[in-house]
N, C-alpha and C positions, 0 to 999 in steps of 0.2 A: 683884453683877451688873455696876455701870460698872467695877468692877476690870479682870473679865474681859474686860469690850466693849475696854479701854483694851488691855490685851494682847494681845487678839487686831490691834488696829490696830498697835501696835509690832511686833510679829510679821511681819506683812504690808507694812509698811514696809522691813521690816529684808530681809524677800524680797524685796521689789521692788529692794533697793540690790544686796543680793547677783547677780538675775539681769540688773539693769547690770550690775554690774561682769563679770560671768563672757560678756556680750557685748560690751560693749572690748576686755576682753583679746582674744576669740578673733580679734577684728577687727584690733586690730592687731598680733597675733602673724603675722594672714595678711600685713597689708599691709609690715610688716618681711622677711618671709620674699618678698613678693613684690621687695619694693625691692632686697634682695640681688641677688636671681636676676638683675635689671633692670641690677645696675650690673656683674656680674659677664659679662654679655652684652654690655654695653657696652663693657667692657675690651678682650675678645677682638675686637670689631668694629673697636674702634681701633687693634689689634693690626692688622688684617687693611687696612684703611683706609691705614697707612702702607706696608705692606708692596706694598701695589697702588700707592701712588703712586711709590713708588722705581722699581718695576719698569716703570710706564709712563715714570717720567721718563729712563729708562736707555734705554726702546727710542727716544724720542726724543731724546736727549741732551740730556735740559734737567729736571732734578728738579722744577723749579717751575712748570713746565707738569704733569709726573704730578700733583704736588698739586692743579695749578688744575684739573686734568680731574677728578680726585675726588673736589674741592669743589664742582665743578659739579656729579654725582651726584648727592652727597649735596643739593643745593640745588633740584635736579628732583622728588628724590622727598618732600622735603617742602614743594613747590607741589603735588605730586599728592597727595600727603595732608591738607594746608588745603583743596581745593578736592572732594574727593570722597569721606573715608572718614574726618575727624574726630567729625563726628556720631555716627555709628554705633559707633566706638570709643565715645566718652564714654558714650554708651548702654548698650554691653557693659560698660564698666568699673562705672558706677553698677548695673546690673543685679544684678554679681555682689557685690559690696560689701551690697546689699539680699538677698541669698539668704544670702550668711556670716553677714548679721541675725539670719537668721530662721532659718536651722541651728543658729547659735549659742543661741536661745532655746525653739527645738524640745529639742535636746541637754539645757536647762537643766528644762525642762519635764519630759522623759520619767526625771532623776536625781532630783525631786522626787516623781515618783508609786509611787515604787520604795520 
């Protein structure tokens, strides 16, 4: 009988490691797959970023002024983003990081009942 008690605990152990680990992975298979997308996005922006500073520094004739206008831009919108929409990002992002949790172990649940 303590055999079995002792087995069925190793058992249940051994689940519990396996349904960690099968929600890390799926966690950060997302968060890899999302960080690409993020830096892949970012490329093209800075593609697009130089491309706009040239073209304004040409209609003024001064490159370093397109750049400074640019960089001014960019230095607006992230005061308007510190000051009115970080919160609620980091909210969404923790949100959805806590639902891949819990897909991830819904997922791990419903291939255990089967």
């Amino acid at each position: 009988m303590i055999t079995a008690v002792k087995e069925y605990i190793d058992n249940r152990v051994q689940l519990i490691k396996l349904g960690l680990v099968s929600v890390l992975a799926n966690l950060t298979a997302k968060l890899i797959s999302s960080f690409l997308l993020l830096l892949i996005l970012l490329i093209v922006l800075f593609m697009f970023s130089i491309s706009l500073a040239y073209l304004i520094g040409q209609h003024y004739q001064n490159i370093a002024l397109g750049f400074a206008i640019v960089g001014g831009i960019y230095c607006f919108i992230f005061i308007i983003y510190m000051l009115f929409a970080k919160d609620r990002i980091d909210k969404k992002v923790k949100d959805k990081i806590v639902q891949a949790a819990f897909a991830a172990e819904k997922e791990l649940t419903e291939e255990s009942n089967e």
